[in-house]
C-alpha positions, 0 to 999 in steps of 0.5 A: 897121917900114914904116908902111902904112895896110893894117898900121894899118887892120888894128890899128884893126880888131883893137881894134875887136874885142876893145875891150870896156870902153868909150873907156878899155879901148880907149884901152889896147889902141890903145897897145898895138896902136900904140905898143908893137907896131906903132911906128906913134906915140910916147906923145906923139902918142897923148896929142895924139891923146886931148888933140883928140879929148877936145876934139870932141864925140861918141864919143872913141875914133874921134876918137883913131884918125881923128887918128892915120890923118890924122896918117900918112896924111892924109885917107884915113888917117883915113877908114879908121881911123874904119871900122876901128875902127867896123866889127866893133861895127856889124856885131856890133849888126846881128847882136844887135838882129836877133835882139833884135827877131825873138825880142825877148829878149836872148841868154844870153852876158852872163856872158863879160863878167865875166872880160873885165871883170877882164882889160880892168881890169888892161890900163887899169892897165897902160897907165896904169903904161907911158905914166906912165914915158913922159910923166910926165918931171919934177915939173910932170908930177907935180903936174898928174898928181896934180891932174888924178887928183884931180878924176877921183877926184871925179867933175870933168868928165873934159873940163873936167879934162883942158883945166884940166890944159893951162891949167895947165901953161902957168901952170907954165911961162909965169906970166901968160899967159891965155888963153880959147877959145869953140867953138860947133857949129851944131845941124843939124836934117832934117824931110824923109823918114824917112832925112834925119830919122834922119840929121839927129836923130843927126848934131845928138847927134854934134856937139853931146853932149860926154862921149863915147858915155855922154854921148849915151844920155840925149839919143838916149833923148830924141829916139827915145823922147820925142820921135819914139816910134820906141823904147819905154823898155824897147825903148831900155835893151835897146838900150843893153844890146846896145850893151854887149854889142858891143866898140867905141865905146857910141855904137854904140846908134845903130845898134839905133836906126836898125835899128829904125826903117828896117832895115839902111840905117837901121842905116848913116845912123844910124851914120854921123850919129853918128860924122860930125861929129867926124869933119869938125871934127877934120879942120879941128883939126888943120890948126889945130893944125899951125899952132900946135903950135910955139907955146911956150903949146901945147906947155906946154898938150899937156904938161899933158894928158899927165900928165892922160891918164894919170890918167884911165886911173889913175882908170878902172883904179880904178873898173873895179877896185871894178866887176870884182874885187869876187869874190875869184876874179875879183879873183885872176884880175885881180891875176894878168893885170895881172903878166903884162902888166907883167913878161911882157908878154903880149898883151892879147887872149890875156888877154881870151880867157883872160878869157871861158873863166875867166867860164864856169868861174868862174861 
């Protein structure tokens, strides 16, 4: 199949869409949109995708589809990859806090997400069952597997454990060898208007929080709510709830923030501040890791991470499934979705919308 950026942008942009269920549900739809569909990458460059991005602070998921974009297209590969996947949150929290802070209530439509949650649990378990069989090729991918599914089960720092897996499969593979890296990221602070304010309070979250778009809530809670009174605490953790009520990265609350201080171009520099960062550190990764990804200590390192991706999707699959089928009916539903995907091999978004219909039958 020919590799355009229209086709990958169009990809990006769908599971921007229906990407409901955090950085892992969407990890989950980007291999099928990617990998399984569209071939525009093999299971090994998404799990090198995941291994950078999961090194980079601030939300995961751009930094995965900013890579792949770079990696077939270069830097306007990655531009547009980033937008792609950003665009339908943003505009949809646009929608949501408009009309939150016109009628200052929130709109009625949470119980969709019940049956949405059921299905995205079986697309995460899917996933994780599909790039096992890919990545996991020997013994070593085993016991870094179990090891890395281990910490996840014991609520380990999800970073720590994937770059504790590579560490370790160099161990593996090259007994001896040590080796210790230090990254530091300038704090960058505005005190000029309003807007290079807004700019400057989110672009510092985005290069410096690690641990995703749940990392970032409590220290932009800080800055917006503590420190600068632009959000009262009621008006942040509704702004939190509409993020979660959008499909796409959480990080996306930024946008309710920036809304609410300056309108909608305060809704686009405050997006844009969050997501730049990585943004601009990623570009400077890769052309590292292109220099160096024959090394023989970075090739065990990107071995071991494979095996670690697919237990953080096990583990998430886990969690999502105690979270999302504790009703027998939607723990039915999601037995059921999770066999379509495995022996039908169903489009995931079908389900997710066949999700939302069962939530209003279902109750």
């Amino acid at each position: 199949m020919a590799k355009d950026l229209g086709s990958l942008t169009k990809s990006i942009f769908k599971v921007g869409l229906f990407g409901f269920g955090g950085g892992l549900g969407m990890l989950a739809l980007l291999r099928t949109e990617l990998v399984r569909k569209k071939k525009f990458i093999d299971d090994d460059e998404l799990a090198t995708a995941v291994a950078l991005g999961q090194m980079l602070p601030g939300p995961f998921v751009p930094n995965y589809c900013e890579y792949i974009g770079y990696h077939l297209f270069g830097l306007r590969g990655a531009a547009a990859s980033a937008a792609a996947l950003i665009l339908p949150s943003f505009i949809l929290m646009i929608v949501l806090s408009w009309f939150y802070l016109t009628y200052n209530t929130l709109p009625g439509i949470t119980l969709i997400f019940k049956g949405i949650g059921a299905v995205i649990t079986s697309i995460i378990l899917w996933a994780a069952y599909e790039m096992g069989r890919v990545l996991i090729k020997n013994a070593k991918g085993v016991i870094i597997f179990f090891f890395a599914l281990s910490l996840f089960i014991l609520k380990f720092d999800p970073i720590l454990t994937v770059i504790l897996s590579g560490f370790l499969s160099i161990g593996i593979e090259h007994a001896g060898f040590v080796k210790r890296m230090f990254f530091a990221v300038p704090i960058l602070l505005f005190d000029l208007t309003k807007a290079l304010e807004l700019f400057g309070v989110f672009f510092k979250i985005g290069a410096v929080i690690f641990g995703g778009g749940y990392g970032a809530i409590p220290f932009i809670q800080n800055e917006v709510c503590n420190i600068r009174n632009w959000l009262s605490a009621k008006e942040f953790i509704d702004g939190v709830a509409l993020g979660q009520m959008t499909p796409g990265p959480v990080a996306i609350t930024a946008t309710f923030v920036g809304f609410k201080v300056m309108g909608i171009p305060g809704a686009i520099i405050a997006t844009l501040g969050i997501f730049l960062p990585s943004f601009l550190m990623l570009m400077v990764l890769v052309r590292i890791y292109r220099r160096i990804s024959g090394n023989k200590y970075v090739v065990s390192f990107f071995n071991g991470i494979k095996s670690a991706v697919v237990a953080i999707l096990i583990s998430t699959g886990f969690y999502f499934a105690m979270l999302n089928w504790t009703q027998p009916a939607y723990a039915a539903f999601g037995i059921g979705a999770l066999l379509l995907l495995l022996f039908l091999k169903i489009e995931p978004i079908i389900l997710i919308f066949i999700g939302a219909i069962f939530s209003f039958i279902a109750g």
